[in-house]
N, C-alpha and C positions, 0 to 999 in steps of 0.2 A: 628625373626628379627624385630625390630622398623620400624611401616610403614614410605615409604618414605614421604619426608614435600612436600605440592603441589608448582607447579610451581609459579614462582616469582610472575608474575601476579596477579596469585588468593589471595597472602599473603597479600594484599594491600584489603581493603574492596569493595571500591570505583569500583578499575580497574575486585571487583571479583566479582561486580553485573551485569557486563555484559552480555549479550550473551556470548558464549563462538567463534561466528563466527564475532563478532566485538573486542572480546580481539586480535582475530588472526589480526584483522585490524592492531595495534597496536605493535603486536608480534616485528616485523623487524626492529622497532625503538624503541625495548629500552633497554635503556644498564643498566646491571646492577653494581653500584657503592655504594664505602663505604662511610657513612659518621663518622666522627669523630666529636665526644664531644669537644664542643667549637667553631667548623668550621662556619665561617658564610661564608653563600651561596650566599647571595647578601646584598649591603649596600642601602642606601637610594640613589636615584640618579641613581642606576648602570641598564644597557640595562639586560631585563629578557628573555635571547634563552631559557630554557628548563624549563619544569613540570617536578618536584619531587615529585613521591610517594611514602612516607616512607613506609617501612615493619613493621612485629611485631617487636618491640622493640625500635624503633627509632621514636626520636621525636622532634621536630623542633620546636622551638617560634617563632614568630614575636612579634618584641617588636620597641616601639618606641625610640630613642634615643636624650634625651633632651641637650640643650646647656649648663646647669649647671652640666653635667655630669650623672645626673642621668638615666635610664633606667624604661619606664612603656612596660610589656608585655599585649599584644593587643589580640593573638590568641596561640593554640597549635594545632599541628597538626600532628597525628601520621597516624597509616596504617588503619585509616577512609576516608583519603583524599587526600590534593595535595596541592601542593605551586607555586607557580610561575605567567606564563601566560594562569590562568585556565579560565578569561570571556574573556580577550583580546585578541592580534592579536602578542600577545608576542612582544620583541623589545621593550618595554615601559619602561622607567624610576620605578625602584621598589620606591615607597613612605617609606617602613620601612626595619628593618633590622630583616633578616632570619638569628638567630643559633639554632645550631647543641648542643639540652640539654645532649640525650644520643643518643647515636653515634649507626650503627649498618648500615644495607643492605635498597638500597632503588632501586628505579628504575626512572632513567632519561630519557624523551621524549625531542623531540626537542620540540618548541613551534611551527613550521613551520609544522611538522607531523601532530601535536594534534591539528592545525589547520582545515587541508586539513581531516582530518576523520573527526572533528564535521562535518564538510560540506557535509559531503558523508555519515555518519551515525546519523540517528536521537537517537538512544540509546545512541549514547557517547554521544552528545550534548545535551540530555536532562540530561544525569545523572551528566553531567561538570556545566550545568546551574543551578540543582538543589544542587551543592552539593558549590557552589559559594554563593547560598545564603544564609545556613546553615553556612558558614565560614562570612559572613557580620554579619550575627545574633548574631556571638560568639564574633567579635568585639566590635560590642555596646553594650552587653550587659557588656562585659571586660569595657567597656567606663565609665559605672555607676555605676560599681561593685566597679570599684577603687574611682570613686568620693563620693559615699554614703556607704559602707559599711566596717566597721570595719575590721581590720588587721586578729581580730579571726575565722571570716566569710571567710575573702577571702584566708586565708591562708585553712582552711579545703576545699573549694572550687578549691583551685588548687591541694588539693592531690588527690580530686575525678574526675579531669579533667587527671591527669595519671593515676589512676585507670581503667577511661574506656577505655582509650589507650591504654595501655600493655597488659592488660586480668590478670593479675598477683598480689597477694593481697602486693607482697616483689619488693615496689621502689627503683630501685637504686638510689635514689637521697641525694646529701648532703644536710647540715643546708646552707652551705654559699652559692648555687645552688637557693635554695627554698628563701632565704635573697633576692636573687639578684631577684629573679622574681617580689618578693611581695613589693619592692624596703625598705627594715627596717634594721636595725644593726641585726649582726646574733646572737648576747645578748639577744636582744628583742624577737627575734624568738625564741632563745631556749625555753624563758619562756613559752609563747604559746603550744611548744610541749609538754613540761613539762606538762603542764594542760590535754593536749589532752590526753600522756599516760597514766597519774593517771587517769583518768575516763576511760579508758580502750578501748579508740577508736584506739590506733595506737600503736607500740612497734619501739621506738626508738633503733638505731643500729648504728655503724659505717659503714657510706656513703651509708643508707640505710633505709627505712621508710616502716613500713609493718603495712599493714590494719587490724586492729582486729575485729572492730565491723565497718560496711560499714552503716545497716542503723541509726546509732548513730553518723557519722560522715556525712552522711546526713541531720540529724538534728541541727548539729553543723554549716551549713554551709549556706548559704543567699539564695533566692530563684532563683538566677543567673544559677545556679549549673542546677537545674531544669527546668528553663525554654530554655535551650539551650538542654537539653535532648530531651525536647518535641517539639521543632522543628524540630532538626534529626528525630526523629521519625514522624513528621507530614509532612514535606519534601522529607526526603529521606527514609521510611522507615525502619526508624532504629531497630534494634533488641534487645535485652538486657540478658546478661544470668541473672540466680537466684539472682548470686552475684551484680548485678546490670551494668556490663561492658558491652560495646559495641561489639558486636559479626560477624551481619552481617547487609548489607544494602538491601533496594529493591525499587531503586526512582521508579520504574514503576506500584509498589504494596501500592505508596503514593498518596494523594490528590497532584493537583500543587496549590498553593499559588496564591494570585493575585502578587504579587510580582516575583515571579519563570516565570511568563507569562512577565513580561516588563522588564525582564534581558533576554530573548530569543528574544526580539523582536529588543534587543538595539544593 
C-alpha cells in the first residue's frame, strides 16, 4: 500500500515548522478548501478575514494591477507560506491582487484565530513574523528585477521561482500563463523558450514546462533568483533538496534579522 500523505497541516512548509502542539493550536480553525486556476482571492481595496496556506501544488501570485491594463507580478506563493493577514490584524484593505496560477488544496484560517494564537504562541508569531519578512524581500527584489533586468533573466527566474515551489522538475504552466506574469506578447516569449530549449535547459510541452538542466537555468537567470533563496534560508531556515527546491523550513534553527526584530516589535 502507498503510504498515507501527512495531514493537511504539515503539507504547507510554513504551518509544518511548527511544534506539533501549536499546529494543534491551529488544528480547529482550519478549513480545508479548493482553490481553482484563475480565482482571485482578493482585489486591491478588498477587507482581508482569512490566511491562505497553499499545499503542494498550488500557487498563488500577487501582482499589481496597472491603469493601462497591464499586470506586474510582485510575489509567488506556494506551500512555503501564506497570503493574506499574515503581519496585520487582518480586516485591512489588500493593496494588490491575489490569483490563483495553479489551482489545487490549501488551507484557510480566519485572520481573527491566527490573531489570538500569535498572541498566545510565540512559535507562530515568530514563524508569521519571520516568514512576513521573507515575502517583503521577494517583493522588492520582484521591484528591481522587473525595473533592471532583462526579459531572459527574469523570465528563467520565474521558472526557478516554481521550481522551488512544486518540488517537481514538470510545470504545469502555459506560454500565455508565463506571457502574462512577465507582462511580454506570448510571440516574444516563445522565442525566449525557444533559446532556453536548444541549450538544453528546459523541454517545452503542451501546457507544460519541464526542467532539464536546473543548475544551467540558474545561470541563465539574474541574481534576484538567488538572493531571495538566501534570505529564506538566512530567515527562515530554508532547506533545499539536491535539485535545488525548497523542501523544509526551521525559522527557529535561523539567525533573526535586524529587521525580523522591528516587524515583531511593530
Amino acid at each position: 500500500m502507498p503510504p498515507s500523505p501527512p495531514p493537511p497541516l504539515e503539507r504547507n512548509l510554513l504551518l509544518g515548522s511548527l511544534p506539533p502542539d501549536e499546529r494543534g493550536r491551529l488544528a480547529p480553525f482550519a478549513e480545508l478548501v479548493t482553490l481553482v486556476r484563475g480565482e482571485i482571492l482578493f482585489e486591491p481595496g478588498d477587507d482581508v478575514s482569512s490566511v491562505i496556506f497553499p499545499l503542494d501544488g498550488t500557487i498563488v501570485t500577487l501582482i499589481v494591477p496597472l491603469e493601462e491594463g497591464r499586470t506586474i507580478d510582485t510575489a509567488t506563493v506556494g506551500r512555503e507560506g501564506a497570503l493574506g493577514g499574515v503581519v496585520s490584524q487582518g480586516f485591512l484593505p489588500a493593496f494588490n491582487r491575489a490569483v490563483v496560477q495553479m489551482g489545487g488544496l490549501a488551507i484557510r484560517i480566519g485572520a481573527a484565530q491566527i490573531q489570538a494564537a500569535k498572541r498566545a504562541s510565540a512559535p507562530i508569531r515568530n514563524a508569521l513574523v519571520r516568514y512576513a519578512d521573507c515575502l517583503l524581500a521577494q517583493v522588492v527584489q520582484s521591484v528591481a528585477c522587473n525595473a533592471a533586468h532583462p526579459i531572459e533573466q527574469r523570465c528563467a527566474r520565474w521558472l526557478l521561482t516554481l521550481h522551488d515551489r512544486l518540488g517537481e522538475d514538470t510545470l504545469p504552466v502555459t506560454q500565455d500563463l508565463l506571457a502574462d506574469m512577465l507582462g511580454v506578447r506570448r510571440t516574444y516569449l516563445s522565442g525566449i523558450l525557444n533559446r532556453l530549449q536548444a541549450g538544453g535547459l528546459i523541454d517545452i510541452n503542451r501546457a507544460r514546462i519541464t526542467i532539464r538542466n536546473r543548475q544551467a537555468l540558474e545561470g541563465a537567470a539574474c541574481e534576484c533568483h538567488r538572493r531571495v533563496q538566501e534570505h529564506f534560508t538566512l530567515v527562515l531556515g530554508a532547506s533545499f533538496s539536491p535539485a535545488g527546491t525548497l523542501v523544509a523550513l526551521d525559522p527557529d534553527g535561523a539567525p533573526a534579522p535586524l529587521l525580523t526584530h522591528r516587524l515583531a516589535s511593530a
